[in-house]
N, C-alpha and C positions, 0 to 999 in steps of 0.2 A: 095419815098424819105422820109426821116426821120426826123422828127421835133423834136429837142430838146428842153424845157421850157429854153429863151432865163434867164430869171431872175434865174434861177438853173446853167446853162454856167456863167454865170456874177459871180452871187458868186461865182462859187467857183474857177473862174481864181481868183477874186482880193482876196480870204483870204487865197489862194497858193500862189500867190504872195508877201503878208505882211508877211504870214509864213516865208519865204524863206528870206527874206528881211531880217526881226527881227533878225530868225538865225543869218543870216550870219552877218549882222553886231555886234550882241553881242559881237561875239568872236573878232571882227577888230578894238579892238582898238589903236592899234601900230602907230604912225605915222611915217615915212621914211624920212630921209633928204638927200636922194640920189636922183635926177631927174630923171633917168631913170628905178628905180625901177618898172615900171608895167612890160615891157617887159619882166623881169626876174623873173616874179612871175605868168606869163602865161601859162598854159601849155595846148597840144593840143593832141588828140586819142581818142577816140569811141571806137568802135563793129565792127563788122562783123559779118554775120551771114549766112550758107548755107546749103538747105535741100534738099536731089537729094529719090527719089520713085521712083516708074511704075507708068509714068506718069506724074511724081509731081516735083516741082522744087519750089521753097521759096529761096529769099536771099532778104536779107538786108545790108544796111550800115548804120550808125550812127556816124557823128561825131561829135564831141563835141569841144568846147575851154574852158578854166577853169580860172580864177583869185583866186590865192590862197592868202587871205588877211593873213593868219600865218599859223602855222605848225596844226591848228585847223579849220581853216572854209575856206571854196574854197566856188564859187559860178560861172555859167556858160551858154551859152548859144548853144545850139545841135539843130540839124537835123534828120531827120528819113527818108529813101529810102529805099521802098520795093516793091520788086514785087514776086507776086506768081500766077502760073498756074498747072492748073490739068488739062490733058487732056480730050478733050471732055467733059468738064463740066466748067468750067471758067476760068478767069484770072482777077487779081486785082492789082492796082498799087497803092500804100500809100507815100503818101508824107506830111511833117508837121512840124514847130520847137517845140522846148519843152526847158524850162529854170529847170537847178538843180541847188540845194543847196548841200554842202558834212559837214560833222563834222565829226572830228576826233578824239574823245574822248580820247581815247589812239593812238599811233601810227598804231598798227596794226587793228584795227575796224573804221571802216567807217561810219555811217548812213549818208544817202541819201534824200533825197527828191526831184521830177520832174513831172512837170507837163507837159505831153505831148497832142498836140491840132492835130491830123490827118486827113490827107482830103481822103478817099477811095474812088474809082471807080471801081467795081467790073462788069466784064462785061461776063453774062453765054452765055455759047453754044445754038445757034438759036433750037437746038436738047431737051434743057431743055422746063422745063415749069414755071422755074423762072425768074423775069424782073430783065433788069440791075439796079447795084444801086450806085447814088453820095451820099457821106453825109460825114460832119466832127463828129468825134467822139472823146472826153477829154478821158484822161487818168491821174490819181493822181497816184503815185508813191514813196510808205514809204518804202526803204528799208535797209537791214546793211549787212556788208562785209569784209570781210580780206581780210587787205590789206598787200602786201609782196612787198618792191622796189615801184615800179610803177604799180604793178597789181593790181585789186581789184576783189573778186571772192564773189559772194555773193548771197543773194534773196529780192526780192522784190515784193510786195501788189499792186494792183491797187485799192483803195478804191470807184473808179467810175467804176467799171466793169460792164459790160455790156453786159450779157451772146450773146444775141441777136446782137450786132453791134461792139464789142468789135475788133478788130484787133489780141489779142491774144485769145490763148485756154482758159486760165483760170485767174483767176484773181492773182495767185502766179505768179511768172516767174522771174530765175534762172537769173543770168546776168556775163558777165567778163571786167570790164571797162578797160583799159590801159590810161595813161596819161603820155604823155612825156614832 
């Protein structure tokens, strides 16, 4: 099992969290005289994600809901489901939420910010000689993107990566957001 420094988790959800916050509210300062306005400043779509090998299978889902305060700063809250299996050697199930921040700087460029919190269970083949493993694992998430319509195509940093417990390969990792 894996013990992360509980006071290094603390920080650094809340100074992702005031990041995110600050962001997002800088840009929102409009106010609306229409009552129904949130609903229509909602918008909701994730990921998908599917990886087929000899042997090997990976898929995920990711879905997101978004509050776009103006044509500049959205803010949101997501989910993570993944499961991956390798024959005869293990299988893993991740589950987790994660809150983003979006800026818009120009229309077509995005940066991003998300902090995602994932729970793994990774359980090997009675045939290995490695033990199974629970543990949640942070993930900080700086990324930028073009955006075209509703798409957003882009890359993204894990600033808490974690070669060793990490849920992705590397600490880069490429993304495609849709938001409807």
């Amino acid at each position: 099992m894996i013990i992360y420094n509980s006071n290094k988790i603390k920080k650094t959800i809340i100074s992702s969290l005031l990041v995110c916050f600050f962001i997002t509210f800088s840009f929102s300062q409009e106010i609306s005289s229409k009552p129904n306005d949130f609903w229509n400043n909602v918008q909701f779509g994730g990921g998908v994600s599917l990886s087929f090998g000899s042997g090997f299978f990976a898929g995920n889902l990711a879905p997101v809901g978004v509050y776009r305060f103006n044509e500049f700063a959205a803010a949101g809250l997501g989910l993570n489901f993944g499961y991956t299996s390798e024959k005869n050697f293990y299988e893993s199930f991740v589950v987790g939420p994660s809150v983003l921040a979006l800026i818009n700087p120009l229309p077509q460029i995005q940066i991003s910010s998300e902090f995602q919190q994932s729970y793994v269970n990774r359980t090997f083949d009675d045939r290995t000689e490695f033990m199974d493993e629970k543990y949640w694992v942070p993930a900080l998430f700086l990324g930028i993107g073009f955006t075209t319509n509703n798409v957003t195509v882009g890359i993204r940093y894990d600033v808490l990566y974690d070669r060793n417990y990490s849920i992705y390969n590397d600490s880069w990792y490429p993304f495609v957001r849709v938001l409807f």
